[in-house]
N, C-alpha and C positions, 0 to 999 in steps of 0.2 A: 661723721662718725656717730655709731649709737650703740647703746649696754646691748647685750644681749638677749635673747627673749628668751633663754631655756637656759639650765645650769649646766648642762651639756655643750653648748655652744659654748657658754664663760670659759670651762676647764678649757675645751678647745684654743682659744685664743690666749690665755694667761700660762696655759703651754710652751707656748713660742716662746715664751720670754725665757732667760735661762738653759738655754738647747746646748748652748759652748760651754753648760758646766757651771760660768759664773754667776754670782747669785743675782737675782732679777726685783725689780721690783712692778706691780698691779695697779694702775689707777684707775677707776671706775666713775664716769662723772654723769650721774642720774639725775632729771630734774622731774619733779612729780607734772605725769601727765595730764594736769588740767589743762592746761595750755593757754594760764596764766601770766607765765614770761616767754612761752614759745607757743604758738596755736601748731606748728608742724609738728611739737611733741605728744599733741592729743590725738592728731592725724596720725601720725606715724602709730602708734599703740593702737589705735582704734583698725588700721589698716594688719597690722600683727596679728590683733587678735581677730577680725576676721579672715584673711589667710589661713589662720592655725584652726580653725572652726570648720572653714573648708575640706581641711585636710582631714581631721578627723572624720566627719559626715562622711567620705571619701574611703575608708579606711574602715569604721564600723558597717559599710555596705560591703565591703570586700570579706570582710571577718568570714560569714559563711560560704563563702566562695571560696577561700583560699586553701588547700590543700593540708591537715594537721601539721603532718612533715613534709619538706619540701627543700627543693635547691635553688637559690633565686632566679638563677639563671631561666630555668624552664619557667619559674614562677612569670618571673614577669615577661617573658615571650608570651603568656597565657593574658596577663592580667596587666598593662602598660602602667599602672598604678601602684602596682601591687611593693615595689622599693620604698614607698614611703610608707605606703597600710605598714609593712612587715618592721620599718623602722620604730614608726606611733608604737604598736605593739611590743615591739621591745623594750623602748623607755617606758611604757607602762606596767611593764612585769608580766607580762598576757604571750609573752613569748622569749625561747632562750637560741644563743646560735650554737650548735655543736660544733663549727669550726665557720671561718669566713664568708663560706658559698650554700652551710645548709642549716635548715633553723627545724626545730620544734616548738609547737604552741602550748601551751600550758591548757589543763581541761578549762579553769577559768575562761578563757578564750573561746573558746566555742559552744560555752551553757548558753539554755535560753536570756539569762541576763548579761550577756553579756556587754560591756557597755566602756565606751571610753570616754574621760573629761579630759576636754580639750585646756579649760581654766587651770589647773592644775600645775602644769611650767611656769605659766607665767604666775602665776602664786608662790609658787616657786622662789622663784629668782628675785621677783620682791620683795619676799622675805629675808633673802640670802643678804639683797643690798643695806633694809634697814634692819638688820640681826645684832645685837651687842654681845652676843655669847663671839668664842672663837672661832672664826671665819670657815676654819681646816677641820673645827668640829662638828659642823653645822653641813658641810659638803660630805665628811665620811657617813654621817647621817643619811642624809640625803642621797648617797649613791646602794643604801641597806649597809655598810660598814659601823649600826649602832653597838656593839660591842665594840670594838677598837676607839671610838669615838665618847665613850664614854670616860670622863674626868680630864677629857684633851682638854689643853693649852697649849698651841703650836706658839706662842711666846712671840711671831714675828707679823700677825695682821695686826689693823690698826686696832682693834677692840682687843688684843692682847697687852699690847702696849700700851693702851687707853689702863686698863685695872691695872698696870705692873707702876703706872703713873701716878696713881691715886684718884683719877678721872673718871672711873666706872665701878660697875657693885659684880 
């Protein structure tokens, strides 16, 4: 088993928990990838973060190829790559779907600078793991819900519980 590499993935699996209604609970067990007390944990990260490098490279070459608006379906009959570019792109904000099968690119997406950091997820989610703010405040953040997310305390991650304890500032 291992955390996640994206915040999108995390929601994904901590998802599942809780589906029948009753309340769930998330454990996350991270060890920092020096590979200090595991060498497969520096391999493992160093193999992610080039995979996600790949993909990007992969993705910013397609950018000007790809169609402004578009349906995936023809997209990727055109471009066999083109589902993951079209995904990068969306988690980076550089594109939105108008429903399931058709998407729009935002103009950011197709200027001359246009440009994608692969770094960025995985910054991410490291963040996410060693954060002491609230867990639920920090992900409505992070998904652009910074107005709803401002003054939260969801009262039920460990860093809510941790200040309601007198353990945190």
């Amino acid at each position: 088993f291992q955390a996640p590499s994206l915040l999108s993935e995390y929601i994904q699996e901590v998802g599942r928990g809780g589906r029948d209604g009753k309340p769930a609970e998330a454990l996350t067990l991270v060890s920092e990838p020096t590979g200090w007390l595991d060498p497969e944990d520096k391999q493992r990260q160093k193999f992610l973060v080039d995979k996600l490098r790949s993909q990007h490279q992969t993705a910013q070459k397609l950018i000007k190829q790809l169609p402004t608006t578009g349906n995936i379906n023809a997209v990727t009959d055109e471009f066999p790559d083109a589902a993951i570019a079209l995904s990068i792109l969306h988690s980076s904000g550089k594109l939105r779907w108008r429903d399931p099968f058709n998407y729009i690119m935002n103009k950011s997406a197709t200027g001359k600078t246009a440009s994608l950091d692969y770094n960025s997820g995985i910054q991410e989610i490291n963040q996410y793991f060693t954060t002491s703010k609230c867990r639920w405040q920090f992900l409505l953040q992070a998904f652009g819900f910074s107005k709803e997310a401002e003054n939260m305390r969801c009262g039920h991650c460990d860093n809510c519980i941790a200040l309601r304890a007198g353990n945190r500032q």
